[in-house]
Structure formats: structure tokens, C-alpha cells
N, CA, C and O atoms as a GROMACS GRO file, in nm:
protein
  312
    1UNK      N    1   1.526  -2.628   1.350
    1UNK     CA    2   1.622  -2.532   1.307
    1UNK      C    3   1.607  -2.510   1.157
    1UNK      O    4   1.601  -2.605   1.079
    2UNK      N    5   1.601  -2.363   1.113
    2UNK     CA    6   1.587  -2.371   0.970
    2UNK      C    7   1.689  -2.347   0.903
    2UNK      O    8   1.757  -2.276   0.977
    3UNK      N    9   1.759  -2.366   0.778
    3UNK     CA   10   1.825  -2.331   0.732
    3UNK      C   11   1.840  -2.252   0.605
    3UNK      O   12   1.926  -2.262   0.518
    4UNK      N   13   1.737  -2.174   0.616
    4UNK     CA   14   1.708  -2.009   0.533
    4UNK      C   15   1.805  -1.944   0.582
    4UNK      O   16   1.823  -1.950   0.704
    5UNK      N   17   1.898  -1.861   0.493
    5UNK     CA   18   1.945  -1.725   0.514
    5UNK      C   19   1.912  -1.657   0.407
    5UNK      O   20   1.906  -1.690   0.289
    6UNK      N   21   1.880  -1.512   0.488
    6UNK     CA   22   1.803  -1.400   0.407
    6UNK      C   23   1.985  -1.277   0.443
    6UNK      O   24   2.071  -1.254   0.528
    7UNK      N   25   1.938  -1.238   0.298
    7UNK     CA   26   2.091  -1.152   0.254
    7UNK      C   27   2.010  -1.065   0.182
    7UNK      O   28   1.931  -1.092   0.092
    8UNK      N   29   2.049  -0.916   0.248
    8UNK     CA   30   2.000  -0.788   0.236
    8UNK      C   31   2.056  -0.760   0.097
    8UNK      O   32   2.176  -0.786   0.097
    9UNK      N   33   2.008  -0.710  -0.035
    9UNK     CA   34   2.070  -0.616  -0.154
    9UNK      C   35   2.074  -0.474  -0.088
    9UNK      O   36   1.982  -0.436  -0.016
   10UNK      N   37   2.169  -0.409  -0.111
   10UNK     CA   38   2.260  -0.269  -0.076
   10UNK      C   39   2.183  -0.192  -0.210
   10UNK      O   40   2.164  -0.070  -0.206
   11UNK      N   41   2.144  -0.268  -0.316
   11UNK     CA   42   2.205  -0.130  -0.456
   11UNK      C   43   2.036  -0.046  -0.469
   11UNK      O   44   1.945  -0.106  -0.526
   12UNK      N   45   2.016   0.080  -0.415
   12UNK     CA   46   1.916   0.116  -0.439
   12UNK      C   47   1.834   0.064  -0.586
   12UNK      O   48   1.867   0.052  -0.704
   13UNK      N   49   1.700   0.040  -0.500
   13UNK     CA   50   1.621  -0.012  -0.625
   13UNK      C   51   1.491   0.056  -0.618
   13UNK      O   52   1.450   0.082  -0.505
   14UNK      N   53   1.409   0.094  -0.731
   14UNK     CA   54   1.334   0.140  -0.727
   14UNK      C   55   1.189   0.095  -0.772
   14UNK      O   56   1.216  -0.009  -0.833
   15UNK      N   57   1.080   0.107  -0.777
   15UNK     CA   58   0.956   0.104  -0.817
   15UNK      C   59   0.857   0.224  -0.872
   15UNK      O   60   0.831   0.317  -0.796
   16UNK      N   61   0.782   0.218  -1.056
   16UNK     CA   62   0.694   0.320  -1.047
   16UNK      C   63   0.577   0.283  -1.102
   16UNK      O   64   0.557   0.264  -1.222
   17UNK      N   65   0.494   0.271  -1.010
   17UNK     CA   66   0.380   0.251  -1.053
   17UNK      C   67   0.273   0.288  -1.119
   17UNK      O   68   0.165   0.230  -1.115
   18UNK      N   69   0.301   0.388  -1.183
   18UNK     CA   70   0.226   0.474  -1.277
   18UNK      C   71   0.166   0.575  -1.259
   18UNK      O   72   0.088   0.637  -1.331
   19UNK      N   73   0.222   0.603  -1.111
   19UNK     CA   74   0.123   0.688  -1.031
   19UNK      C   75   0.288   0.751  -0.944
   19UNK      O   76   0.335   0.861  -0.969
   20UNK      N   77   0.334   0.680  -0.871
   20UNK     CA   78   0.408   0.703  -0.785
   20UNK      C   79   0.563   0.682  -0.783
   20UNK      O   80   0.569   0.565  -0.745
   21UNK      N   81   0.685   0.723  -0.799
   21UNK     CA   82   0.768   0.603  -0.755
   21UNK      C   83   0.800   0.590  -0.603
   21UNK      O   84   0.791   0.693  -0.536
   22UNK      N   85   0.828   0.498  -0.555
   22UNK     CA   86   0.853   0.360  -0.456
   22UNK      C   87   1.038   0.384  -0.454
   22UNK      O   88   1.128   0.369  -0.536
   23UNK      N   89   1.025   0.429  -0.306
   23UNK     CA   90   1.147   0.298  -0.304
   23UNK      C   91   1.154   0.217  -0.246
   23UNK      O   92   1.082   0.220  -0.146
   24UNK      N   93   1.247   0.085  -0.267
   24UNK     CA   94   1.230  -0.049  -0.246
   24UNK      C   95   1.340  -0.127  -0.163
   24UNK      O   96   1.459  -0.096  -0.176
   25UNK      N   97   1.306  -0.213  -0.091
   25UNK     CA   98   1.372  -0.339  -0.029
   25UNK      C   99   1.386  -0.492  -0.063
   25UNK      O  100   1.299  -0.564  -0.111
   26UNK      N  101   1.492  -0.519  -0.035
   26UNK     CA  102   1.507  -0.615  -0.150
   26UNK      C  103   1.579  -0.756  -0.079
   26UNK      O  104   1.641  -0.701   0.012
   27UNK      N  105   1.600  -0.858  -0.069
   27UNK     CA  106   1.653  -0.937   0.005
   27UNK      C  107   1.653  -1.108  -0.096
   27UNK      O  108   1.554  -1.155  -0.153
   28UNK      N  109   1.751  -1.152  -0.092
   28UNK     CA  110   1.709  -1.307  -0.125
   28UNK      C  111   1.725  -1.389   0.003
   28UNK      O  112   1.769  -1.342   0.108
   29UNK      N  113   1.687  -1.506  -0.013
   29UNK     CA  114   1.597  -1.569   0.076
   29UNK      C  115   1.701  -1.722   0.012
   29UNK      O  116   1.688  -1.740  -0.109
   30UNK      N  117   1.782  -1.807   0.076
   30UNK     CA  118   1.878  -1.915   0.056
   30UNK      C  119   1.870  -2.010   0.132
   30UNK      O  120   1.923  -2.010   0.243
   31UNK      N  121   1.809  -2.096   0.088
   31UNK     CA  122   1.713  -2.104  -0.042
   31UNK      C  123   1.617  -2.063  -0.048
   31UNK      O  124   1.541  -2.059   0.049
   32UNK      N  125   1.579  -1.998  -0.216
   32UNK     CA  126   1.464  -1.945  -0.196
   32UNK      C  127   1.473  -1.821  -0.323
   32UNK      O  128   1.577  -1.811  -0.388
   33UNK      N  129   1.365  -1.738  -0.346
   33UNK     CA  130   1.365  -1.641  -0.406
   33UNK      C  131   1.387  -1.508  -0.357
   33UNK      O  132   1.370  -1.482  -0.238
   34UNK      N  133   1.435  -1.399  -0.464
   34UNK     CA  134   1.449  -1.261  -0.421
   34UNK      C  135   1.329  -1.203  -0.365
   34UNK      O  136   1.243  -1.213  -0.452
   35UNK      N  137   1.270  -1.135  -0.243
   35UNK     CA  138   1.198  -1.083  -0.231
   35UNK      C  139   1.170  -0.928  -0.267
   35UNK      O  140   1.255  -0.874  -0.196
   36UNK      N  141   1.126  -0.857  -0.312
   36UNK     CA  142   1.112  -0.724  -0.329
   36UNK      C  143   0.984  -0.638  -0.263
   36UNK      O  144   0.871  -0.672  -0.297
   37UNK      N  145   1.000  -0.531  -0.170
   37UNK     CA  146   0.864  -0.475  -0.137
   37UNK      C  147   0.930  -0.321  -0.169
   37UNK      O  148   1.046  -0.290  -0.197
   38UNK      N  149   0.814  -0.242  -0.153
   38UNK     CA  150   0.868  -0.108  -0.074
   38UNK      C  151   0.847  -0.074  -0.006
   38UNK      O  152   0.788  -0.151   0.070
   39UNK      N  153   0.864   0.037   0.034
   39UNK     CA  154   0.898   0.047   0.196
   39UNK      C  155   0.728   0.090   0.237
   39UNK      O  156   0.687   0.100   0.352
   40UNK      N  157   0.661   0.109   0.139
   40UNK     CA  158   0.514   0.107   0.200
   40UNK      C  159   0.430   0.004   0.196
   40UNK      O  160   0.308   0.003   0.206
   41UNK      N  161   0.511  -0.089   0.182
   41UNK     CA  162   0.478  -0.239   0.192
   41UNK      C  163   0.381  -0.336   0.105
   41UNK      O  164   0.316  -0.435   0.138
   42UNK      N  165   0.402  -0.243  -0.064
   42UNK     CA  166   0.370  -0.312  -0.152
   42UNK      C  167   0.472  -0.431  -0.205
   42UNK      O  168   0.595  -0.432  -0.194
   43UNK      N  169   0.389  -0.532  -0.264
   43UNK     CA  170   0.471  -0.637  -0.317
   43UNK      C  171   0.580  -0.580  -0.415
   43UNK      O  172   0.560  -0.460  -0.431
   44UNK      N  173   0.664  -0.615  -0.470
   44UNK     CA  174   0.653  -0.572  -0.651
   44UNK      C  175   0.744  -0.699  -0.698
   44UNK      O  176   0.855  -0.740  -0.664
   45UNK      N  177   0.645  -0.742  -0.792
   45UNK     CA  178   0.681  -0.900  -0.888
   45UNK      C  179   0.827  -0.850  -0.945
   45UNK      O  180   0.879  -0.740  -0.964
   46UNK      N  181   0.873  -1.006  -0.965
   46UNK     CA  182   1.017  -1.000  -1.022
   46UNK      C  183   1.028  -0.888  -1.140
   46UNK      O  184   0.923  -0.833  -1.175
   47UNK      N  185   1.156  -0.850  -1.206
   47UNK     CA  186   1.168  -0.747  -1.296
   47UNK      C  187   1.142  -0.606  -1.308
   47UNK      O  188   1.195  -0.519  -1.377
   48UNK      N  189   1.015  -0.604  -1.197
   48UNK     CA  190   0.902  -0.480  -1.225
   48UNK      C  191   1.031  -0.365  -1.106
   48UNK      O  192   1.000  -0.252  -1.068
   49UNK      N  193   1.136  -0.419  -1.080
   49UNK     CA  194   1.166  -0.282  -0.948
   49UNK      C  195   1.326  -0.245  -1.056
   49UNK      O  196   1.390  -0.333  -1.114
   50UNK      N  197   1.352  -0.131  -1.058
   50UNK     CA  198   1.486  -0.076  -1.154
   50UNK      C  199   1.574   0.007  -1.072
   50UNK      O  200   1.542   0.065  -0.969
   51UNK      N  201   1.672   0.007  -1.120
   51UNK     CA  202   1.800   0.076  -1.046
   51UNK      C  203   1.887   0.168  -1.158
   51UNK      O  204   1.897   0.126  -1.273
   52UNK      N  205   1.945   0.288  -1.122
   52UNK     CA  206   2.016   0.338  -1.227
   52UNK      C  207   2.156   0.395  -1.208
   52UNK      O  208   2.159   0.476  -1.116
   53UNK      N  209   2.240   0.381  -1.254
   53UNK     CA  210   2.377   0.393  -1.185
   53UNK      C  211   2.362   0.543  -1.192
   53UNK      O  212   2.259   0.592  -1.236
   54UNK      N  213   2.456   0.611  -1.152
   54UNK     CA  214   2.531   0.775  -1.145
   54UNK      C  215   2.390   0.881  -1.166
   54UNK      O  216   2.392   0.997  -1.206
   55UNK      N  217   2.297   0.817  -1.132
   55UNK     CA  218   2.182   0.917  -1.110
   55UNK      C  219   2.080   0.908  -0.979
   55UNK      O  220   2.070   0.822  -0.892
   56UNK      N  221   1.998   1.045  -1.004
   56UNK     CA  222   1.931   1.010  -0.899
   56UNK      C  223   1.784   0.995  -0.922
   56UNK      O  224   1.722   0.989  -1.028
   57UNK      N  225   1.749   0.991  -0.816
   57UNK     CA  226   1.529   0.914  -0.826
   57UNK      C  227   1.497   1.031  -0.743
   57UNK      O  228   1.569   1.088  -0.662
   58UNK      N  229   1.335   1.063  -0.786
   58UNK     CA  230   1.275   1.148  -0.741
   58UNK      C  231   1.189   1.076  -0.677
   58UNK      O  232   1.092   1.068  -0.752
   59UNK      N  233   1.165   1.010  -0.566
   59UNK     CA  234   1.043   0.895  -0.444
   59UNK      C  235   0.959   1.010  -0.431
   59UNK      O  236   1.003   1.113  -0.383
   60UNK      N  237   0.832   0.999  -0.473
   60UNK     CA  238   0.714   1.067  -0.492
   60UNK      C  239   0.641   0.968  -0.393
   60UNK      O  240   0.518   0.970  -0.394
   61UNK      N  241   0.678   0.919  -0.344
   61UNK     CA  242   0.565   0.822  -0.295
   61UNK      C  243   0.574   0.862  -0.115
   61UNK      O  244   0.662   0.811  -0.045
   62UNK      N  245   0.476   0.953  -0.061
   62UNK     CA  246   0.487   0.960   0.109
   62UNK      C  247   0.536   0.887   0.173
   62UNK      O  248   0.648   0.889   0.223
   63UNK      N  249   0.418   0.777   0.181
   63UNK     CA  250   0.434   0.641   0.250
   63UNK      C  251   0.615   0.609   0.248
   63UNK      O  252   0.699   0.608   0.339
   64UNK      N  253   0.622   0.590   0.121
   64UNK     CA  254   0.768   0.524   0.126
   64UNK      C  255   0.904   0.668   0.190
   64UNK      O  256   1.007   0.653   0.257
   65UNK      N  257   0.858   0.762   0.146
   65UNK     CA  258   0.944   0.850   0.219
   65UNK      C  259   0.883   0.884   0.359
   65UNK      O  260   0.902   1.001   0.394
   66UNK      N  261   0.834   0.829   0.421
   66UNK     CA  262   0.817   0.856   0.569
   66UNK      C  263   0.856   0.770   0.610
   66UNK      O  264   0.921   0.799   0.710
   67UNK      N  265   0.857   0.611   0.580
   67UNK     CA  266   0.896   0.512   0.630
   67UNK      C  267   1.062   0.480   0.657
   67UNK      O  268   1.117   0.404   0.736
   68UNK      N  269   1.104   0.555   0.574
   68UNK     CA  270   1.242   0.626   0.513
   68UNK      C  271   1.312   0.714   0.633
   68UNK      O  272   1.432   0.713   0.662
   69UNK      N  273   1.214   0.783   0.693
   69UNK     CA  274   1.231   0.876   0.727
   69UNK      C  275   1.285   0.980   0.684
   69UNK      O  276   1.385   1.039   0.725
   70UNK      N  277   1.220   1.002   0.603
   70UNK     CA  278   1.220   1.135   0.482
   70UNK      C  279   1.133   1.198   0.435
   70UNK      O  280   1.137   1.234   0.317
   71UNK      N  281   1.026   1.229   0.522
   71UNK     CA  282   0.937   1.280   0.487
   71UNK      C  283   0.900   1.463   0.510
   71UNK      O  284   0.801   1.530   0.483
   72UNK      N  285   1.013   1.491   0.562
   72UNK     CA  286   1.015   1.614   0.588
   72UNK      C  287   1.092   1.761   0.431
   72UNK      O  288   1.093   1.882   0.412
   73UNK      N  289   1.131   1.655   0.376
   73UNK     CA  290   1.173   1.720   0.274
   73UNK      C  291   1.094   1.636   0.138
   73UNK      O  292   1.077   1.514   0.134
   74UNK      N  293   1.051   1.735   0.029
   74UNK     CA  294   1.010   1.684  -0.101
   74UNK      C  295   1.032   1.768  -0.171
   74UNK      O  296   1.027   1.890  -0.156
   75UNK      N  297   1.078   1.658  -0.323
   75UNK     CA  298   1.114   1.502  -0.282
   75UNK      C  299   1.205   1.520  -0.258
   75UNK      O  300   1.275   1.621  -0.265
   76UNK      N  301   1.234   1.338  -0.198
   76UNK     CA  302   1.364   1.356  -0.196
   76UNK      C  303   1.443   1.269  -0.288
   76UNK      O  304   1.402   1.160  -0.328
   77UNK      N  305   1.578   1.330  -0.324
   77UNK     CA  306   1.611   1.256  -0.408
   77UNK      C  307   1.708   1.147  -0.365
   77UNK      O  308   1.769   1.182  -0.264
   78UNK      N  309   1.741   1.026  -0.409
   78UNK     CA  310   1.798   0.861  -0.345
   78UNK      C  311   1.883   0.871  -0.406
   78UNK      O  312   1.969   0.784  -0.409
   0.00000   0.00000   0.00000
């Protein structure tokens, strides 16, 4: 029996890779560390993913807006 619990983060977070932005999934892991991917199933190391209150993100990234299921509109904004 293990005693990991994984607890979902709610607060949109984002990723841009210099190329794209990402949006992201996020979870900690008890015990254990925060995990972060996006939804196209890149890693992204601690710090590197951002969030911004009372605005919105432009997800340039397909992958992550299809996975989204949002790929029918671009972009879209989160």
C-alpha cells in the first residue's frame, strides 16, 4: 500500500518556450515534489511554468490546445 497522495493545482499555469506557449498541469505528489508538464507532455523544471492573475494567455502551442480540446479555435485564450 502506498502512501503518496497526488493533489491537483487549479490556478492556470503556463509555459513559453521561446517558441511556443504551453499550457500546463501541475500536481504535488505527498510526499514528494510538484510535478509540472504540459499538456503536450513536455517536462517543465521547477520555476520555469508562470501564472498571471486578471489576464489572459494566448496557448500558441497545437499540441497543447488539442489535448485541451481546443483546437478548433486560434488561439485560444485561458
Amino acid at each position: 500500500m502506498s502512501d503518496t497522495h497526488i493533489e491537483a493545482i487549479v490556478v492556470p499555469l503556463y509555459y513559453d518556450d521561446g517558441k511556443v506557449v504551453h499550457t500546463c498541469e501541475s500536481y504535488f505528489m505527498h510526499p514528494g515534489p510538484e510535478m509540472i508538464r504540459t499538456k503536450c507532455d513536455k517536462v517543465v523544471l521547477p520555476g520555469e511554468a508562470f501564472t498571471l492573475s486578471n489576464a489572459t494567455i494566448d496557448v500558441t502551442c497545437d499540441a497543447c490546445r488539442k489535448a485541451a480540446g481546443t483546437a478548433d479555435a486560434r488561439p485560444r485564450r485561458w
